[in-house]
C-alpha positions in Angstrom: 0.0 0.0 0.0 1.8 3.7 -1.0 1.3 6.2 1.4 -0.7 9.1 0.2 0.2 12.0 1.5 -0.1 14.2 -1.6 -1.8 13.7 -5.1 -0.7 15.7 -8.2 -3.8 15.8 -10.0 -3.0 16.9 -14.2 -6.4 19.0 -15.2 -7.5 20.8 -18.5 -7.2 24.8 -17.8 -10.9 24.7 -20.2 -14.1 23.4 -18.3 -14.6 21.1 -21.1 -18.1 21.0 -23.1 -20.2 18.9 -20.2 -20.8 19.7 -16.6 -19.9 15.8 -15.7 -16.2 16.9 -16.3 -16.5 19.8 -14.0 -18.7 17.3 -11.6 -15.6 14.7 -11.4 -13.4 17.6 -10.7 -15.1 18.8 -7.5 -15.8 14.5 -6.9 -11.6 14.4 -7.1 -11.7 16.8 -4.1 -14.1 15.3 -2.3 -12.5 12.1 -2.2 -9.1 13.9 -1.3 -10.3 15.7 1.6 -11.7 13.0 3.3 -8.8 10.7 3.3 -6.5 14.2 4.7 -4.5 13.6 0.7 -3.5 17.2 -0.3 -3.8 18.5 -3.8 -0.7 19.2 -5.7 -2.0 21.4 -9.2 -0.6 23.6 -11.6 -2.1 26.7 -9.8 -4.8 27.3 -12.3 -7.6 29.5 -11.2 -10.1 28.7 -14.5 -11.2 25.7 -16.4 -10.9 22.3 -14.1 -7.6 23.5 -12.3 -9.8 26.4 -10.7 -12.9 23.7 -9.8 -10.9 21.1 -8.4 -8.8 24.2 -6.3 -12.1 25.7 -5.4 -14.2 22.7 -4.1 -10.5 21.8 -2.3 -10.9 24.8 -0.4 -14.2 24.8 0.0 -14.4 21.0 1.4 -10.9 22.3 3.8 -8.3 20.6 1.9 -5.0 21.6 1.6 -3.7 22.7 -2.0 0.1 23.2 -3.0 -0.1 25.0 -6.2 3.2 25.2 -8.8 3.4 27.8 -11.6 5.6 29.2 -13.7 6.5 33.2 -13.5 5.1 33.5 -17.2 1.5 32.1 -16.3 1.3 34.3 -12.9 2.0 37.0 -15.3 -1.4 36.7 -17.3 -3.0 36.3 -14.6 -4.6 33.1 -14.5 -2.9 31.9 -10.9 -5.3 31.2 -7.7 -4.3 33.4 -5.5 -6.5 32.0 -2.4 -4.1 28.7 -2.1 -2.1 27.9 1.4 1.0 27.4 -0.4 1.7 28.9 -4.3 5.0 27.9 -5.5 6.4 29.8 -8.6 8.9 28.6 -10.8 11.0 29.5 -14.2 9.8 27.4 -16.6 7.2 24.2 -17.7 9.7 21.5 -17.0 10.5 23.1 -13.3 6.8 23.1 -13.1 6.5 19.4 -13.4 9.7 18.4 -12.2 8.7 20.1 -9.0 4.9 18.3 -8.9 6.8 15.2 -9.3 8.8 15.9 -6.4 5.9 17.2 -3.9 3.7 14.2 -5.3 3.0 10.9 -4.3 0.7 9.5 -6.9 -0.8 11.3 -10.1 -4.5 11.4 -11.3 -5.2 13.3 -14.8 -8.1 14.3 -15.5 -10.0 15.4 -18.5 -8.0 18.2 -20.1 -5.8 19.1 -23.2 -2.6 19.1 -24.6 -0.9 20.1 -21.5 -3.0 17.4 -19.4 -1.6 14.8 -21.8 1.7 16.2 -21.9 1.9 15.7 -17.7 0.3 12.5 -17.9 2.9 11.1 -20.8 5.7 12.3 -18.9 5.3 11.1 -15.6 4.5 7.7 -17.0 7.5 7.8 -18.9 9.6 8.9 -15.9 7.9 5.5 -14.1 8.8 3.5 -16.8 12.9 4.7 -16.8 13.0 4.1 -13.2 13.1 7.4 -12.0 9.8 7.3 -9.7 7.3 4.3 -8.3 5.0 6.4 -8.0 1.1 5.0 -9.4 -0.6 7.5 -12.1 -4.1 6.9 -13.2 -6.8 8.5 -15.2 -10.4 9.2 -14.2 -12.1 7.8 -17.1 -15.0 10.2 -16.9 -17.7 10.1 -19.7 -15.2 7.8 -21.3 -12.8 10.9 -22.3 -9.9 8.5 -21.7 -11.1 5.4 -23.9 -9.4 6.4 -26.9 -6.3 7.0 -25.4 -6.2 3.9 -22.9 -7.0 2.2 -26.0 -3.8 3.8 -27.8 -1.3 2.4 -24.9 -3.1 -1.0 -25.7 -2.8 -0.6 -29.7 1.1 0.1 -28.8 1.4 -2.7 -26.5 0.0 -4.9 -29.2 2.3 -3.3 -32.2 5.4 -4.1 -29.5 6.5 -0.6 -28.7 5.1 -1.0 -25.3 5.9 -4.0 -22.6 3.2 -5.5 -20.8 4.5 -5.0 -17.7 4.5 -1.3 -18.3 1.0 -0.8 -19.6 0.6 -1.6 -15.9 2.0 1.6 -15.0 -1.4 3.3 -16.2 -4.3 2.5 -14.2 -8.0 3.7 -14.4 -11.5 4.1 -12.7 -14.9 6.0 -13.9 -14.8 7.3 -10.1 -12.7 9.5 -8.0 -13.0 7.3 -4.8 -12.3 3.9 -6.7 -9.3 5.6 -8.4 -7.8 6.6 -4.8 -8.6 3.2 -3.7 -6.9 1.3 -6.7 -3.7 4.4 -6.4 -3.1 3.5 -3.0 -3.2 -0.4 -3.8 -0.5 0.3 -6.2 2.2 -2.3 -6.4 5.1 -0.5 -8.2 6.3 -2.7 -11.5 9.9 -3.9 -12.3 10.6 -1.3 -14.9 14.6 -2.3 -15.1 14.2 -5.6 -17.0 12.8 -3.6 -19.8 16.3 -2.3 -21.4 18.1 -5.9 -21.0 15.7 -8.2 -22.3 14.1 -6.0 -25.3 14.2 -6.7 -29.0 17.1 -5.0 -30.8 
């Protein structure tokens, strides 16, 4: 069982075009603050970064919020968070969440979202964390690309062992549940026993 102190939690910075999204943002908190997990966020005060911040707050959870000096700038930082970390760049950004984090949870979001997501899984993969990352599968958003990692394992450019990496639930509480069940995966046998 991996202790969870802290959750990153990877968010689109739109609201998306359905309330459920917005819904499973605020259910995210809710399931945080009443296991004492605090929220670790890019610091976003609109789209799903400023719901899941809001009902954080609101439901008296704690929320660690990392930004870089360039997105304070336009103004789009909460400024009501207990602790607001600013940093130089993106990749201080997540390097940073990464640090502060024990487990990750993306939710519905963009480019950036994915980008988090893709990064910390391949971070777990090298090595370099054991940390579990999953994705709440709201409204299906995530099929298509759970269903991507499965097309890759299938085309070999993807172990089976490390599709394990990536886990998923429709629900915020049964995603914290299956998180904090995480049994990290062997990711060192990868390099020696691939195909070259």
């Amino acid at each position: 069982m991996h202790s969870l102190r802290r959750i990153a939690v990877f968010c689109g910075s739109n609201a998306g075009g359905n309330p459920i999204y917005a819904a499973a943002a605020v259910g995210v908190a809710q399931a945080l603050t009443r296991r004492g997990i605090e929220l670790v966020y890019g610091a976003g005060n609109v789209g799903l970064m400023g719901v899941l911040a809001d009902a954080m707050l609101a439901a008296g959870g704690r929320v660690i919020g990392v930004i870089p000096q360039a997105l304070k700038d336009k103004d789009v930082c909460h400024l009501g968070l207990q602790d607001l970390r600013v940093v130089g760049t993106m990749h201080e950004r997540k390097a940073l969440m990464v640090e502060l984090s024990d487990a990750f949870i993306a939710l519905p979001g963009g480019y950036g979202t994915f980008d988090e997501l893709c990064e910390v899984l391949t971070w777990a993969q090298l090595g370099l964390h054991q940390k579990p990352c999953g994705v709440l599968n709201v409204h299906g958003y995530f099929t298509p690309f759970i269903a991507q990692i499965d097309h890759a394992v299938s085309e070999r450019f993807l172990t089976k062992e490390h599709r394990h990496l990536l886990v998923s639930h429709s629900e915020p509480d049964g995603l914290v549940d299956i998180l904090a069940a995480f049994v990290p995966v062997d990711t060192t046998q990868w390099i020696a026993d691939r195909d070259v």
